[in-house]
N, C-alpha and C positions, 0 to 999 in steps of 0.2 A: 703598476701592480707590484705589491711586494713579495719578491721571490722568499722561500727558503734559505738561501745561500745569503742574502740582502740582511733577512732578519738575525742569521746567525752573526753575520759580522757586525751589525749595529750592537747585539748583546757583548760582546766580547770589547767595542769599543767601550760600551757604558762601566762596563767592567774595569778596563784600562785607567780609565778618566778616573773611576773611584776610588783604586787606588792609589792613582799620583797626586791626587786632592787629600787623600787621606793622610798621606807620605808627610805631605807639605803643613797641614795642621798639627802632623807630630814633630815638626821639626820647629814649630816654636816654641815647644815647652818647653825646654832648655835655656831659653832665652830669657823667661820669665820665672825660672828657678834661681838660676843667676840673681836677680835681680831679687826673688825673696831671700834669698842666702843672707844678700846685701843687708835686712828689713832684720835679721836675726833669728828668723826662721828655718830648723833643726830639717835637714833632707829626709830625716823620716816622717817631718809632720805634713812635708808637703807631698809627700808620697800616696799618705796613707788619707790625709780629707781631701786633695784629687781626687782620691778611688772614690771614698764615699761619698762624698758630693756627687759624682756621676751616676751613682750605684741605683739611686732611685729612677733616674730617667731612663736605664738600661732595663727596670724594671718596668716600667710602665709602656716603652715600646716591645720588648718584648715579649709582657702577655696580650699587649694589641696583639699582633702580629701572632703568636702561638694560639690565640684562640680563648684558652683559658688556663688555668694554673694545672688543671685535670691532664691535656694534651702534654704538659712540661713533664708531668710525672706519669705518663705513661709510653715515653719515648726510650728506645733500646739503653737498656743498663751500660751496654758499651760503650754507647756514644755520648752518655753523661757522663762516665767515667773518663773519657778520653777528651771533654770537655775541662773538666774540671781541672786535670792532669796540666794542659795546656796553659789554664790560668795561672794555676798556682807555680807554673814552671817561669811565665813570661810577664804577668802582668804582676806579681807577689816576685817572687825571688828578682828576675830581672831587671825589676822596676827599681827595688832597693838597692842592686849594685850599679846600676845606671845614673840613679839620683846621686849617690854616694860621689859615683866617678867624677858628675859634673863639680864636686864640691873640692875637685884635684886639679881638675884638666879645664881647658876652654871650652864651651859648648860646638864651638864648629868644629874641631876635632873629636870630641865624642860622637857627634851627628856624622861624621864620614867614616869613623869605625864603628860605629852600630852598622852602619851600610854594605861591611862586609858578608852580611847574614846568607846574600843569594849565592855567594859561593860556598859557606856551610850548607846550605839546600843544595845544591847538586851533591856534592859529597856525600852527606848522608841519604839520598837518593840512590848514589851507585852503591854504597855498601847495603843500603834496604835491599835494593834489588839485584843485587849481585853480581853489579853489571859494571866492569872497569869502564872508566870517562873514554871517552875519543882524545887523540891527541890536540886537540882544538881545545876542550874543556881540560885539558891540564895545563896546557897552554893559560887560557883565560883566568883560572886559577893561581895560578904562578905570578899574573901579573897582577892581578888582585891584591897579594901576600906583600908584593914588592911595593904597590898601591901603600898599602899600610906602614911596613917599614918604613917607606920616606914619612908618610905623616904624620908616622910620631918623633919625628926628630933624625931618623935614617946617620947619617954620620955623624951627626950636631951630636957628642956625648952629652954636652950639658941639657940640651934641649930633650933627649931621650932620657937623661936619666930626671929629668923633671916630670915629663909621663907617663914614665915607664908603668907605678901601679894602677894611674887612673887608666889607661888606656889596656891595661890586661881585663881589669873589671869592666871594662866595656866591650870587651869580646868574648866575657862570659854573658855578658847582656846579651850580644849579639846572636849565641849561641841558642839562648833560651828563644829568642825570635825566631830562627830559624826551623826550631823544634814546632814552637804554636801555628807558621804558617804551613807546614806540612803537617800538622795534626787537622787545620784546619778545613785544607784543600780535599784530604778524606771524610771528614764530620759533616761539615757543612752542610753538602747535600742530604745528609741524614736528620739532621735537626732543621733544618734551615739556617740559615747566617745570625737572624733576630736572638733563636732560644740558645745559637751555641755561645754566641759573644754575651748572654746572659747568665747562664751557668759559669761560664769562665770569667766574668767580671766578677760574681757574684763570691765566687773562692777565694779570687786573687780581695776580693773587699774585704772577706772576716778573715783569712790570714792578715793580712798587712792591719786591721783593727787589732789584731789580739799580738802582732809582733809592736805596735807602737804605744799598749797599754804595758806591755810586757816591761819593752826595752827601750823605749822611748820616752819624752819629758814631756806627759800632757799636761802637766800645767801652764806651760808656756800658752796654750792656746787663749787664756784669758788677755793678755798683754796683746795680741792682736788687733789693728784700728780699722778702718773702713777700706783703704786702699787693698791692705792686706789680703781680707775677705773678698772684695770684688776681686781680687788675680786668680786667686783659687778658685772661684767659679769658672769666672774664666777658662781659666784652664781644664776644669771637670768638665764645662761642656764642649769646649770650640778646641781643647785638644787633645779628649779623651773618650770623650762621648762620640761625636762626631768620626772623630778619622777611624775608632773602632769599629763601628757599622759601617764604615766607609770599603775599610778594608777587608772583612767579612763577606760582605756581599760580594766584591769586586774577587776577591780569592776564587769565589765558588763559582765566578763564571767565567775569570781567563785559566783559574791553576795557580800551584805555587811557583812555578818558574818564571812564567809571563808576568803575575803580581810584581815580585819582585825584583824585576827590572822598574817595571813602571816604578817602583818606590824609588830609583835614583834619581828622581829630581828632587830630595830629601837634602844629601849633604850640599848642593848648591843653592838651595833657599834657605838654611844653617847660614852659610859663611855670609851671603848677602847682609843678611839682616843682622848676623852677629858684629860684621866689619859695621854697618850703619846705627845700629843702638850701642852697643859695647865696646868697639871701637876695639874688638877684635881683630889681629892682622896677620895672616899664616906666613910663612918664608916660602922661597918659590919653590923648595923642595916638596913644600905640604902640599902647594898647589898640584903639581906635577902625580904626588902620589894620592891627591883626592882624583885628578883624570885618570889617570890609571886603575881605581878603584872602581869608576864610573865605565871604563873600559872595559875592565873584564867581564864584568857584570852584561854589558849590550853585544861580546863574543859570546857568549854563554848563548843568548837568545835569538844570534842569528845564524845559530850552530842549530839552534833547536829547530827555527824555523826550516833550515834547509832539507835537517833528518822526514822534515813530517812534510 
């Protein structure tokens, strides 16, 4: 017989699981940006027909799921606002300095500093709520920061001053992550996961359309060949479509805190797969300050578990 206490922990594992699956989907775009960069392919064009190549399948499960287009606009003005806000914060602005970044930096180092997002989530938690960290979450924090300093290069002057700008633009990416999984973990429940990751795809699509007609070279898209368009599909659905609902749903049933932990198995499925296609290879210092990034992140969450 299945108790109450039985079924709440099975939901909060599915949650878990969605997460870290969704983590893991988003940690290979990188890899295959990389690789269109190589093809001559401009990081805003792979940005912006990502988005919109996915932009129709986010449409069509989310008015599944909403019911009908009626129930989408007739949900609180707040929470489409706070929708919307998220996207254009994470999926449009941070998408562009993330792609950017990748076109500086190695993919496996940008995938272990985006990763620092879950220690901007406490932080701007205790200052939301007013609430100084425990010394365990400063602690956690601190090792996190130091996390990062070794992996961009930490004493190595040459090697820091190689990623120094890609690796600042990827902790404003990180930042804007941070922001949407805590806009998230409040909305969510209010929209549902389907119509919020709809509305917020949907902003971050005609922002990033009107920034890569604006400021971008769409002619290039004509010189595209067939490999080219299968990646970008690819990529619109298995690592933007997908890990998006993924991580949606999974927010709304562990939280943002618990979510992102579950996303550290993000920068370790980066380096794998970076070191095996790309033949990417970190110094042991990167190693050392991607575990520590990974560390601080799992005190955070067993600091939380103990308080509850």
């Amino acid at each position: 017989m299945t108790t109450p206490s039985s079924t709440d922990k099975r939901y909060r594992l599915i949650g878990t699981v969605l997460v870290a699956g969704g983590a893991m989907l988003f940690a290979v775009k990188g890899l295959f940006a990389k690789w269109l960069y190589g093809q001559g392919v401009s990081f805003e064009a792979v940005v912006t027909i990502r988005a919109l190549l996915a932009l129709p399948a986010f449409w069509l499960f989310g008015l599944r799921n909403a019911g009908s287009s009626r129930t989408l606009l007739t949900a609180p003005r707040s929470a489409l606002a706070a929708a919307m806000l998220g996207g254009f914060l994470c999926y449009y602005l941070g998408a562009i300095v993330d792609f950017y970044a990748l076109t500086l930096i190695d993919a496996s180092i940008e995938r272990i500093l985006l990763f620092s997002y879950p220690a901007m989530v406490v932080l701007i938690s205790s200052v939301r709520d007013r609430q100084w960290p425990s010394r365990k979450v400063v602690s956690a924090v601190s090792i996190t920061y130091l996390g990062i300093f070794l992996a961009v290069g930490g004493f190595e002057k040459d090697v820091v001053s190689a990623n120094l700008l890609g690796s600042g633009l990827v902790l404003v990416a990180a930042l804007t992550y941070a922001i949407y999984f805590l806009i998230g973990a409040r909305y969510t429940h209010v929209l549902g996961s389907a119509r919020f990751t709809l509305v917020a795809m949907t902003t971050a699509g005609v922002a990033l359309g009107l920034h890569f007609a604006l400021l971008g070279t769409p002619g290039e898209i004509k010189n595209y060949g067939a490999p080219i368009w299968l990646t970008l599909i690819f990529m619109a659905i298995v690592c933007m479509f997908f890990p998006a609902l993924m991580q949606a749903e999974g927010v709304k049933r562990v939280g943002a805190q618990r979510g992102s932990v579950a996303s550290t198995v993000g920068p370790p499925t980066t380096i794998l797969l970076a070191a095996v296609l790309l033949h990417e290879r970190l110094t042991v210092a990167q190693l050392i300050g991607t575990a520590l990034i990974i560390a601080g992140i799992l005190v955070v969450e067993l600091r939380r578990k103990t308080a509850r």
